[in-house]
N, C-alpha and C positions, 0 to 999 in steps of 0.2 A: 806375672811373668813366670813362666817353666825353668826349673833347673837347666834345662836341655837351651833353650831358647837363653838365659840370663847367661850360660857358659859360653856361647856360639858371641853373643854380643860383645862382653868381656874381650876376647882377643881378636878381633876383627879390626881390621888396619878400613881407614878410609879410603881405600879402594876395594877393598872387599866389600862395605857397605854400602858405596854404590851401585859396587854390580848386582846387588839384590834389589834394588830402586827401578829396574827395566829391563826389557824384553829385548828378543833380536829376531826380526824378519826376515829371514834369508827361505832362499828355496831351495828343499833339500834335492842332493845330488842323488838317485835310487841306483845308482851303479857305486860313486866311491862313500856312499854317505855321508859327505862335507856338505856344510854350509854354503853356498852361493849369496851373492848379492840380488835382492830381490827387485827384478824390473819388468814390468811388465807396461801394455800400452797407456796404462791411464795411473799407474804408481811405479816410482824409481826410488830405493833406498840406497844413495849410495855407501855404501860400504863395503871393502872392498878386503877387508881383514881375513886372515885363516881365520879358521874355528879355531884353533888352539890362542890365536891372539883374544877371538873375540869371549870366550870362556875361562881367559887365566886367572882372573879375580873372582870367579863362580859367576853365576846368572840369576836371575830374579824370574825371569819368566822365557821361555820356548815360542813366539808368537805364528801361529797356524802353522805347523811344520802340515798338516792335513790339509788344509786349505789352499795351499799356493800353487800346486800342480795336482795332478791326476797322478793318485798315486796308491799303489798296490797293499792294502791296510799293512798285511803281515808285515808287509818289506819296510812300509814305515814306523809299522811297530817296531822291528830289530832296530832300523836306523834311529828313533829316540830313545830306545833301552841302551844302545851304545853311547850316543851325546849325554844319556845319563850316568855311563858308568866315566866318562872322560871326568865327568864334575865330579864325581864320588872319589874317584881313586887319583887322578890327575892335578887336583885345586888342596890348597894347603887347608880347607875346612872342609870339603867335602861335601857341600850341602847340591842337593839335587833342584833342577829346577821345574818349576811351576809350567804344565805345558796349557795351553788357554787355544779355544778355537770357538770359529763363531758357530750358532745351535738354531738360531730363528726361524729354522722351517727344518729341522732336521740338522745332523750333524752335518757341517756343511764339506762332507769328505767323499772323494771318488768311491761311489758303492753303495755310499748309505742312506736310507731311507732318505724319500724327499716328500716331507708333511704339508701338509695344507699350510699357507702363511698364516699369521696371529691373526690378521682378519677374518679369516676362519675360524679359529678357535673360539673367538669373538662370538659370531654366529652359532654357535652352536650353546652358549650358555650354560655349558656343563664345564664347572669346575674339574669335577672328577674323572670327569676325558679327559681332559687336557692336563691333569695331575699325572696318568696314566702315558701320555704322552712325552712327557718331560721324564720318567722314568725309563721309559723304552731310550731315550737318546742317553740317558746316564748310563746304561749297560754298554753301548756300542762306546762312547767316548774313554768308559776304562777300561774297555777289552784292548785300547792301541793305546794307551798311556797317557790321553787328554786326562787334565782335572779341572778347568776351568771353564765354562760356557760360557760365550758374550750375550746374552740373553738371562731375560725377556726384555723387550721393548716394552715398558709403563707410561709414555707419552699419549696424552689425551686427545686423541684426534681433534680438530678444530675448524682444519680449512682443508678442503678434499682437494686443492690445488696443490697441496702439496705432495712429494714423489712418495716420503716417508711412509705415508697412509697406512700401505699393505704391510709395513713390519709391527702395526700396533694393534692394539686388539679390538678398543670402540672407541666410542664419542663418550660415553659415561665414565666420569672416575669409578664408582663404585662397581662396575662389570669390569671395568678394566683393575682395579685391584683386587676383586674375587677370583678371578682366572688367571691373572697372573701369580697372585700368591700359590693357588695350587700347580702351575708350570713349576716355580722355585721349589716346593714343598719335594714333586717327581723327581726334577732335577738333582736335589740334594742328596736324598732319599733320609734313612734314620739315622746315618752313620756317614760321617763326613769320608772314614778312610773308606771307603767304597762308592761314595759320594762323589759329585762335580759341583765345583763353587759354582753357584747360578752366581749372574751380574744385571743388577735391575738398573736399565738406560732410559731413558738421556737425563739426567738431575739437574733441572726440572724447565721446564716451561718449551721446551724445545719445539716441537707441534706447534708454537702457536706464533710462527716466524712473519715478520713483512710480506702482505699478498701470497704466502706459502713458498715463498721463497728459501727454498735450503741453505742455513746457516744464517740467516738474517735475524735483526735484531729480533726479543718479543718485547711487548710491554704489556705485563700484564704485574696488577698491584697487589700487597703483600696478602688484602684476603682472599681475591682471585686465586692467588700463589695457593697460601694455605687450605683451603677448602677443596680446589680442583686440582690443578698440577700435581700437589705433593699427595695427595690422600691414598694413591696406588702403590706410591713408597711408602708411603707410614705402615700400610697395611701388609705390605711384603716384610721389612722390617722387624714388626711387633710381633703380626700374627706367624711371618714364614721364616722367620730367621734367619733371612737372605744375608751371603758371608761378603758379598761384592756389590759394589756400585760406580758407577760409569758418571762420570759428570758429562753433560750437551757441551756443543759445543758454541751455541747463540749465545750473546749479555742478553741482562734487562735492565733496564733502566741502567744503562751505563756499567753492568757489571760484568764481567763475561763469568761465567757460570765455574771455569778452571780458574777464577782468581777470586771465588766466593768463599770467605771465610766461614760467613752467614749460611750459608747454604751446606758446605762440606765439613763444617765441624759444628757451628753453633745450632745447627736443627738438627742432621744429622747423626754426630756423634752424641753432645749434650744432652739435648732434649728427648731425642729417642733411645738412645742406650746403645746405638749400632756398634760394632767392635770390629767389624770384619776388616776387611780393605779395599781402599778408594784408589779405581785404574783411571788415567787418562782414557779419553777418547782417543783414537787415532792421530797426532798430530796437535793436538788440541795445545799442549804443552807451548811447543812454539809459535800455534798460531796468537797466542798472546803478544808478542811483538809482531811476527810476518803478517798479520792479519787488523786484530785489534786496535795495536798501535795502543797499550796499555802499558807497556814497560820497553826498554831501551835495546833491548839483548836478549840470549839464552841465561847469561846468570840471572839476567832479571826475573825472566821469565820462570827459571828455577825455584826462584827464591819464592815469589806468590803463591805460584804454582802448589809449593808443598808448606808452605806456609798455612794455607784453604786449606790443606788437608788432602791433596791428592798424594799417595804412599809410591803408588808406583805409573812411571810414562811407559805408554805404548804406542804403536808398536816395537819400536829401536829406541838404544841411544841419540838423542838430539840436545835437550837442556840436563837431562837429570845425570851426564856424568861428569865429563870435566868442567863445565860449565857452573854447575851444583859445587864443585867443590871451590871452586872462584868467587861462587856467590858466597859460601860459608865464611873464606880470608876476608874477604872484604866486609862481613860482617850483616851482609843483609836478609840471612838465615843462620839461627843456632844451630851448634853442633846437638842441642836436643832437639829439633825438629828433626834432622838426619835421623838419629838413634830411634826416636819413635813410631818414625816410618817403618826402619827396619825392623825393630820387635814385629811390628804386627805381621810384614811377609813373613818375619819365619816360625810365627805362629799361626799362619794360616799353613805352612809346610809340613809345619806337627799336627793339625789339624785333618790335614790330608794322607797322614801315615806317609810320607815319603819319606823321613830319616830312617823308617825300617824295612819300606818295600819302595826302593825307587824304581822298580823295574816292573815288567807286566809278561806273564807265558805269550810266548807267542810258540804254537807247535801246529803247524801245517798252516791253513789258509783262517782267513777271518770274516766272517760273513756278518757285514753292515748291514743285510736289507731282508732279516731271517722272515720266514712265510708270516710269524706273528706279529713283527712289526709293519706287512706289508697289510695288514689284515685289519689293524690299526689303524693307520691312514686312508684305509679306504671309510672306516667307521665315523671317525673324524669328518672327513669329506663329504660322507653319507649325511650327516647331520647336522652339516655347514648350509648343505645347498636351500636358499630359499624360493619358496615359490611368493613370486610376488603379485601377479598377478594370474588369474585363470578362471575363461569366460565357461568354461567345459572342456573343451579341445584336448586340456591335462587329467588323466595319464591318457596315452595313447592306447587305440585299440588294433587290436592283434589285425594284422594283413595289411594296416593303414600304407598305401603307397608315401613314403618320405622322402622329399629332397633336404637333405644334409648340404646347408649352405655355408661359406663363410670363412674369414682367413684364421677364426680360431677352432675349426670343427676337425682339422687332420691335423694339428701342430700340437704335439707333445709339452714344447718349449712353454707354449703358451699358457701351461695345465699350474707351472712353476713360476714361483715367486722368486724376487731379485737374489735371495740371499739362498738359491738354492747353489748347490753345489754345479749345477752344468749350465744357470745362468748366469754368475757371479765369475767363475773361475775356467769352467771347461769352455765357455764361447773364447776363450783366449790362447786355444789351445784346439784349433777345429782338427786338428788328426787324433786326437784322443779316443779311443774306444767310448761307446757311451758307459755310464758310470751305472745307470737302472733303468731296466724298462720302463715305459711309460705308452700304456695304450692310449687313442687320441677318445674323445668322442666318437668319432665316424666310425672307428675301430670296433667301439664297443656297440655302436648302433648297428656293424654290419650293412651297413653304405657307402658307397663311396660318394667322396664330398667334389662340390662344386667350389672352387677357390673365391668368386665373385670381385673380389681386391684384397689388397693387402691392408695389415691393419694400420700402416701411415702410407702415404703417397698419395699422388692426382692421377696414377691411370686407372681407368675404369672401363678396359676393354674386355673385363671380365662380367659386367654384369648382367650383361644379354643372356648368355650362357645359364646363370643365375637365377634369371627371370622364367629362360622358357625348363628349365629344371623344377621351379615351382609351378608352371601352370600343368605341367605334366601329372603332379603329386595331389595326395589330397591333405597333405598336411608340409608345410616349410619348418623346418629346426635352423635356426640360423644364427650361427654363432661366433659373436663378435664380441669386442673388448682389445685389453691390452697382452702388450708383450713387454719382460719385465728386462728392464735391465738399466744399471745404476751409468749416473752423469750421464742423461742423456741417449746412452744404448739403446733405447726402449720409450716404452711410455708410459713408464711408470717405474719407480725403482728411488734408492737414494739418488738426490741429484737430480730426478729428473720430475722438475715442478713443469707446472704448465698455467698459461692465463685462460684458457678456455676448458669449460666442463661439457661441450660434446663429445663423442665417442671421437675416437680421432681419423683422421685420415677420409677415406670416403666409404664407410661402415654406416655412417646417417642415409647415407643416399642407397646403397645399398639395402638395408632395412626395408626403407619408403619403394621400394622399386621391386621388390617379394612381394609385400603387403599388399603391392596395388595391384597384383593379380588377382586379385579377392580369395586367394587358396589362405585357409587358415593358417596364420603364421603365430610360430612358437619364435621368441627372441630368449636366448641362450648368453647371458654376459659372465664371461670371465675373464675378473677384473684386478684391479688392485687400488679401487677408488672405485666411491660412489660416482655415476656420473649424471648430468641431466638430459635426463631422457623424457622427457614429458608425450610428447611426439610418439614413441614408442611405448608409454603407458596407455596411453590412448589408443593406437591403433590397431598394435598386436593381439592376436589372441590369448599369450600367455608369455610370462614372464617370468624365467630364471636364472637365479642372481649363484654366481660359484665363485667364491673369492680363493683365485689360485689355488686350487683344491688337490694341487700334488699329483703324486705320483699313480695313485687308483681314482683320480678328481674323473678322469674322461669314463670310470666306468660307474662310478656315482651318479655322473648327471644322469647318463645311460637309463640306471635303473629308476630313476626317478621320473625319465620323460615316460619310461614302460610304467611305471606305476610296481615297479618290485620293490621299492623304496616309498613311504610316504613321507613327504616331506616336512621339517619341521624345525627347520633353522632360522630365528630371528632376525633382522637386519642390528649389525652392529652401529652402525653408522644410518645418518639421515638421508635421502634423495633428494637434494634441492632442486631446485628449479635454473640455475643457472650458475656462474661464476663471479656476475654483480651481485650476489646474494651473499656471497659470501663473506665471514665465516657465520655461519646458522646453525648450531646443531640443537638438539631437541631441548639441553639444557639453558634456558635462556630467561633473561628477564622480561617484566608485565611489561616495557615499553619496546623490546625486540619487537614484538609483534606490528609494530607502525609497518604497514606494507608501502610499495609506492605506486604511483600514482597508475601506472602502466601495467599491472602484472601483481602475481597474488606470492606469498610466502609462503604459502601450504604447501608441506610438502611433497612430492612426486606419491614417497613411500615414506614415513617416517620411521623413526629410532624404534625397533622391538619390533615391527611388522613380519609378518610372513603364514602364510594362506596353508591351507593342510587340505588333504583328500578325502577329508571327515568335519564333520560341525562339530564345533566344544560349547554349552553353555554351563553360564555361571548364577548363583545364586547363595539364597543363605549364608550374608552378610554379617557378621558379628564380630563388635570391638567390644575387649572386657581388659579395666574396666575404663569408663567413661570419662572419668577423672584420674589422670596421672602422676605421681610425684614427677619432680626435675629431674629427679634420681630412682626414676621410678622404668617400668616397662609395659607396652600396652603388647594385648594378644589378640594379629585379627587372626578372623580363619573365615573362610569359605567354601561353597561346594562347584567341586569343577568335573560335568557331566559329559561323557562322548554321547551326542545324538546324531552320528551319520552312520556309516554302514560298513568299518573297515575301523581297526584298528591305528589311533594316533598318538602324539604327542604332544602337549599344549605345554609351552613357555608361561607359567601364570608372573604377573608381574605386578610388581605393589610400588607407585610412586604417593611421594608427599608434597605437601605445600603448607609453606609458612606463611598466611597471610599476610599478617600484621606484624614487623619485627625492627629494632632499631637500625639497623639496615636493608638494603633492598635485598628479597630474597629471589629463587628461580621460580618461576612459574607450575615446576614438579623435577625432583629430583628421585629417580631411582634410588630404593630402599630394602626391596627384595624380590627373588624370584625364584623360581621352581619349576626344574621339568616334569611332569606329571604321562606317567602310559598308560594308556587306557583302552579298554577291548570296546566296542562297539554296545550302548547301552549302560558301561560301566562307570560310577563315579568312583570322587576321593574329596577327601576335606585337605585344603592344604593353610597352613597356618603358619601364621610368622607371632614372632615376639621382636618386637620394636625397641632395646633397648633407648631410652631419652639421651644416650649418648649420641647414636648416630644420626639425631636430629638434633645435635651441634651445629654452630658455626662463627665462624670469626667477628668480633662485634667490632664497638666502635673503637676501644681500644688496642685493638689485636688481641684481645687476648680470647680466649673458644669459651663459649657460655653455651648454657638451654635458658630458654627464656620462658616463663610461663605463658598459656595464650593457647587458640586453638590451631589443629595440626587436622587439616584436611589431605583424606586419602582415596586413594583411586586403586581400585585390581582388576584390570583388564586384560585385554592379548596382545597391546601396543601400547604407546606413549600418548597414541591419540584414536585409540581403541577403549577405553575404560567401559568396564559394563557394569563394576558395581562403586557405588561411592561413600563416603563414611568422615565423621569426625570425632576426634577426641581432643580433651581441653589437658594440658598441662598446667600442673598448680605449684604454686610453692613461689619462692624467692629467685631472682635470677643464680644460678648455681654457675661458679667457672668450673671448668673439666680438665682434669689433670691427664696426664699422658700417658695413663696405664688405661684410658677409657674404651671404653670397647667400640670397635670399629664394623664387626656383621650384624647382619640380622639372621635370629634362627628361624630356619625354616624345616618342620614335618610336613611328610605327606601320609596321610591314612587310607586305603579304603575304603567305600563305602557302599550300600547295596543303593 
C-alpha cells in the first residue's frame, strides 16, 4: 500500500468508504451539467438525488457519462472535468472519480469510431491489429476523461443461439485469448496514467448458458472450467496485465459466478497473482437475491457479493451502500473486507494518475472518428471479411451488370453491432443527429438496392421486384443477415437468443427465389452469429461472411466483391448445420462426432476456414526434436508457398491431439497460428516452438500436468483442412505445471526463395 493510498484510508469515515465501492448512472444534463436519473425504455435507475447529494461522500466510479445520450465530446468533456473538480474541491478527501464506459466495438460515444464487433476481430487472427485497435480507442477515451473500458469480452463461444455471439471473439479459447490479450495490452498501453483500465468479461463460463439462453444456468465441470472458460483470462492476466474484471452474470453448478469466492479470489486473485479490481456486472449485485434467490436481501447480497471478492457494484448504488454498511453491524461481512476493497479502488486511482491530473484540456472541438482511426476500421473490416465459398463468379469483372439485393445491402445500421454507439444508445433517441458516417454496401457498390423484405417479418411483397432485378443482371449480391440490437431489439444482440439458426425472417426464401433465376448469385451475410445455411452453401455461387464490420464494413465488402481487396479472414466460429446440433464447435471430443440418424454433423464451413483469390501450398514438414522432455519444447516449421496469380494472405494454423491421456482429451485443439503475405510465386517458412506447457491440462485430480506420450499435429488452412501431419513423443515423468507456466506458442515467419 502507497503512502498516498495508506493516508486516504486512515481517515476515511465509513461513508466515505463506501462511496468509493460504486458507480452512479445518471444522464448528464449538456445545458446545466447535472446529473439526471437515468431512464430509458428498456433501463430505469431510479434515483432521483442532486449531484451534490449523490457526490457528498466522493464516488468510486462515473458510470457512462458518454454512453447514455448523444452527446457533444467537448461539451461532455467540460461537463466531467467540472463533476471532477466538485469531488476535488467540494468532498472533505478530495479524491476524483473513476469514469468507465463501454469500448466493445469502439468507444461506445456520439462521434466515435464504430469498429468491427470482436467477432471480427476474431476473423482476422491478427493479434497485432487488433492490439492497434484497442490503442486507437485508449487515445479517444482520454482525450474526454474516460479511464476505464468495459471490455474485452473473453467468453468462449459455445452455442450460436445465443444473442451474446457477436461481443466475443471465437469458439477457441486460445484465439480468443491471444486477441484478447493484445485488445488489453492497446487498451492499457505502457503507462497506466495515459492508459484505460481494460476489463476482461464475463468470469467465466457465461457463453455456455441453458439452450443459449441469456443469463441461464451453465454447467460446465471444474476441468471444462479450467482448461476452456478460464484459459483467455489466465492469459489476459499473466501475459496482458489486465487491471479489471467483470464477473457473468449465470451460476454453475449452483454458484452464481457474483457469489464465487472460488472464482473471484481463490483462482483469480491466489493462484494468478491479479491485483487489479473486481467490478460487478450491471445489476449483478442484486440479482443475487431479485433473481437467484441466493441470499435474503441487499445486505445479504452485499455481504457475498464482496466477500467473492467483487470491490466495486455497478452501475449505481443498490447493495454496496447502505445496505453493505447493515450487512457489516450485523456482522456478515468484516470491516476488513470493506477496507480491502477500498485499498485496491484507490490504487487503481493512483495508478491512473488521477490525484495529480483529475482533469483532461478540452480547447475547441474533439474529434472521436480522426481519418486514422477511420482508416483503421476499415483495415480491420478489410481483413475480417471471409470468403467462404467461390465457384469463380468472385471477384467481380469490370462492366458486370449487378442487382444489389436485400434488406442488409442499403442499411448502415445493419453494418454495426449491439454495443455500437447508435445501436445500443442512439436508436433511443431517433432525433439525434447521426454520430458517424456509415456508407451501406449499395453505396459503396454504386447501385441502388432492391429491398426484397425485411430482415424479420412475413411480408414478402418485395420479392418479385427482387427477382425480376436478378434476372435482369448478370450477377445477384444479395445481402442478408442481422440487425443488432440488445433484449430483443434485433436479431442478435445481448438478450436477444433465439431457438432457430436460419437466417431469420423471410431472407431464406428470398435467397432461394434470386437463385432460382439461374443469374449467378453472390450471398453477402452480415451477421452476429454463425448461422445454418446449408441451402445457401449449396446453391449460391459465392459466399461472404462480414461480421458487423463497422463503420467502413459496407466499403470492405465492396472492395472485396471488386477484388480490390483479397480476401483473407478466417472463420471464427463453426457453421453448423442447424439449431438441434447444438452446441458443436470445432473443439470437441472423439465421441461428439456420434451423428444422428437423419443428417450429418459436418460442418457448413468449419472453425479457421476462408477461401482467398490465390492458391497457398504447404510443404516441408519438420518436428525437431522427435523426443521431448515434459519440460521441454518441440519446433515445427514448414514451408508456405503462394501458387496463384495475385498477391495473398494465408492464416497457417497448427492444432494438437493428445491421443491417449488419463482423461478424455479434444479431438485437436488450436496451438498456433500465423498470418503469412506473400507475392505471387513467393514463399516463407513459418515456425512455431511448442512449449510442453501449453499442451497441459487438467488431470484426474484437478491438478494441470503434461503427461508423457505421443502429441499428434496437423498445419493446415482449417480445423478440417490439414495438409501437413506430424508427431512427436513426450518423455519424462508425469510433471505438474505451476502458474508461472507459459501459455503461447512462438511463432516466426521467414522468407524464403
Amino acid at each position: 500500500m502507497t503512502e498516498v493510498v495508506a493516508d486516504l484510508l486512515s481517515r476515511m469515515t465509513r461513508e466515505e468508504k463506501l462511496a468509493q465501492l460504486v458507480g452512479y448512472w445518471g444522464l448528464l444534463d449538456p445545458e446545466t451539467g447535472e446529473l439526471g436519473p437515468y431512464r430509458t425504455p428498456l433501463v430505469s435507475v431510479a434515483d432521483d438525488r442532486t449531484t451534490d447529494e449523490i457526490i457528498r461522500h466522493g464516488l468510486g466510479q462515473l458510470t457512462r457519462p458518454f454512453g447514455g445520450r448523444p452527446l457533444d465530446p467537448a461539451r461532455g468533456a467540460q461537463i466531467v472535468n467540472e463533476l471532477q473538480r466538485r469531488l476535488v474541491e467540494d468532498t472533505r478527501l478530495g479524491i476524483p472519480a473513476i469514469v468507465h464506459e463501454e469500448c466493445l466495438t469502439g468507444f461506445m460515444a456520439w462521434g466515435a469510431t464504430a469498429f468491427p464487433c470482436p467477432l471480427a476481430y476474431g476473423a482476422t487472427w491478427d493479434p497485432s491489429l487488433v492490439e492497434r485497435v484497442g490503442d486507437a480507442i485508449r487515445t479517444q477515451m482520454r482525450a474526454v476523461g474516460a479511464h476505464q473500458g468495459l471490455a474485452p469480452v473473453l467468453d468462449v463461444v459455445r452455442d450460436p443461439r445465443w444473442g451474446r455471439v457477436e461481443e466475443c471473439i471465437a469458439e477457441d479459447p486460445y484465439l480468443v485469448g491471444c486477441v484478447g490479450t493484445a485488445y488489453v495490452r492497446g487498451l492499457q498501453g505502457d503507462d497506466l496514467t495515459t492508459g484505460v483500465v481494460a476489463t476482461t468479461k464475463h468470469f467465466a463460463g457465461h457463453s455456455f448458458s441453458e439452450g443459449g439462453r441469456n443469463l441461464a444456468p451453465a454447467h460446465v465441470g471444474p476441468r471444462e472450467m479450467a482448461d476452456v472458460f478460464l484459459l483467455p483470462f489466465e492469459m489476459a492476466v499473466k501475459d496482458g496485465g489486465v487491471r479489471s474484471v467483470m464477473n457473468a452474470y449465470q451460476e454453475n453448478d449452483g454458484v452464481p459466478a457474483a457469489a464465487s469466492r472460488e472464482l473471484l479470489t481463490e483462482i483469480l486473485r491466489d493462484r494468478w497473482g491479479f491485483d487489479g479490481i473486481v467490478v460487478s456486472d450491471y445489476f449483478s449485485v442484486g440479482y443475487l437475491h431479485a433473481l437467484h434467490g441466493v441470499t435474503a436481501g441487499q445486505a445479504e447480497s452485499a455481504a457475498a457479493a464482496l466477500h467473492a471478492g467483487i470491490d466495486v457494484e455497478l452501475p449505481s448504488p443498490d447493495c454496496y451502500g447502505a445496505p453493505l454498511a447493515d450487512a457489516i453491524d450485523r456482522g456478515l461481512v468484516a470491516d476488513a473486507d470493506l477496507d480491502r476493497a477500498v485499498e485496491r479502488v484507490l490504487r487503481m486511482k493512483e495508478e491512473l494518475g488521477l490525484f495529480e491530473r483529475p482533469y483532461v484540456e478540452v480547447a475547441g472541438s474533439i474529434d472521436l472518428d480522426p481519418p486514422e482511426h477511420r482508416a483503421l476500421a476499415y483495415e480491420v473490416a478489410a481483413r475480417s471479411i471471409v470468403l467462404l465459398k467461390n465457384d469463380g463468379v468472385l471477384p467481380l469483372t469490370d462492366g458486370a451488370r449487378l442487382a444489389v439485393i436485400g434488406p442488409n445491402a442499403a442499411s448502415g445500421a445493419a453494418l454495426l453491432g449491439n454495443y455500437s454507439f447508435e445501436n445500443h444508445v442512439a436508436a433511443h433517441f431517433p432525433d439525434a443527429p447521426p454520430g458517424v458516417a456509415v456508407a451501406t454496401i449499395a453505396d459503396a457498390l454504386g447501385v441502388a438496392a432492391v429491398h426484397g423484405c425485411d430482415v424479420t417479418g412475413d411480408d414478402g411483397s418485395g420479392i418479385d421486384a427482387a427477382v425480376a432485378a436478378a434476372e435482369a443482371a448478370d450477377v445477384a449480391v444479395v445481402v442478408v443477415g442481422d440487425q443488432a440490437g440488445h433484449f430483443g431489439g434485433g436479431t442478435s444482440g445481448e438478450g436477444t437468443d433465439t431457438d432457430d439458426l436460419a437466417l431469420p425472417g423471410l431472407q431464406p426464401q428470398l435467397v432461394e427465389a434470386v437463385a432460382g433465376t439461374g443469374t449467378p448469385t453472390v450471398v453477402v451475410l452480415v451477421v452476429g452469429r454463425p448461422y445454418a445455411i446449408p441451402w445457401i452453401a449449396e446453391h449460391a455461387a459465392a459466399v461472404v461472411g462480414a461480421w458487423f464490420p463497422g463503420e467502413e464494413g459496407g466499403t470492405a465488402v465492396a472492395d472485396v466483391l471488386l477484388g480490390r481487396v483479397n480476401p483473407s479472414g478466417k472463420t471464427p466460429v463453426t457453421f453448423g448445420r442447424g439449431a438441434g446440433q447444438q452446441p458443436f464447435p470445432h473443439l470437441h471430443k472423439p465421441l461428439s462426432r456420434v451423428g444422428y440418424s437423419r443428417s450429418s454433423t459436418r460442418p457448413v464451413f468449419p472453425f479457421g476456414h476462408g477461401l482467398s483469390y490465390t492458391t497457398f501450398e504447404y510443404g516441408n514438414l519438420t518436428i525437431e526434436p522427435a523426443e521431448v522432455p515434459v519440460d521441454g519444447e518441440a519446433v515445427v516449421s514448414c514451408t508456405v508457398r503462394n501458387t496463384g496469380g495475385r498477391e495473398g494472405e494465408e492464416i497457417v494454423q497448427l492444432y494438437v491431439r493428445d491421443p491417449v491421456a488419463v482423461v478424455t482429451r479434444p479431438l485437436q485443439e488450436l496451438r498456433g497460428f500465423a498470418r503469412v503475405l506473400l507475392e505471387p510465386g513467393a514463399a516463407a517458412c513459418v515456425r512455431f516452438t511448442i512449449p510442453a506447457d501449453v499442451l497441459s491440462f487438467t488431470g484426474l485430480d484437478l491438478r494441470r500436468v503434461v503427461e508423457p506420450g505421443r502429441i499428434d499435429l496437423t498445419v493446415g488452412a482449417s480445423s478440417e483442412d490439414g495438409r501437413l501431419h506430424g508427431a512427436f513423443t513426450l518423455v519424462g515423468d508425469v510433471r505438474e505445471v505451476g502458474e508461472r507456466r507459459r501459455l503461447t506458442t512462438g511463432v516466426a515467419v521467414e522468407p524464403r526463395r
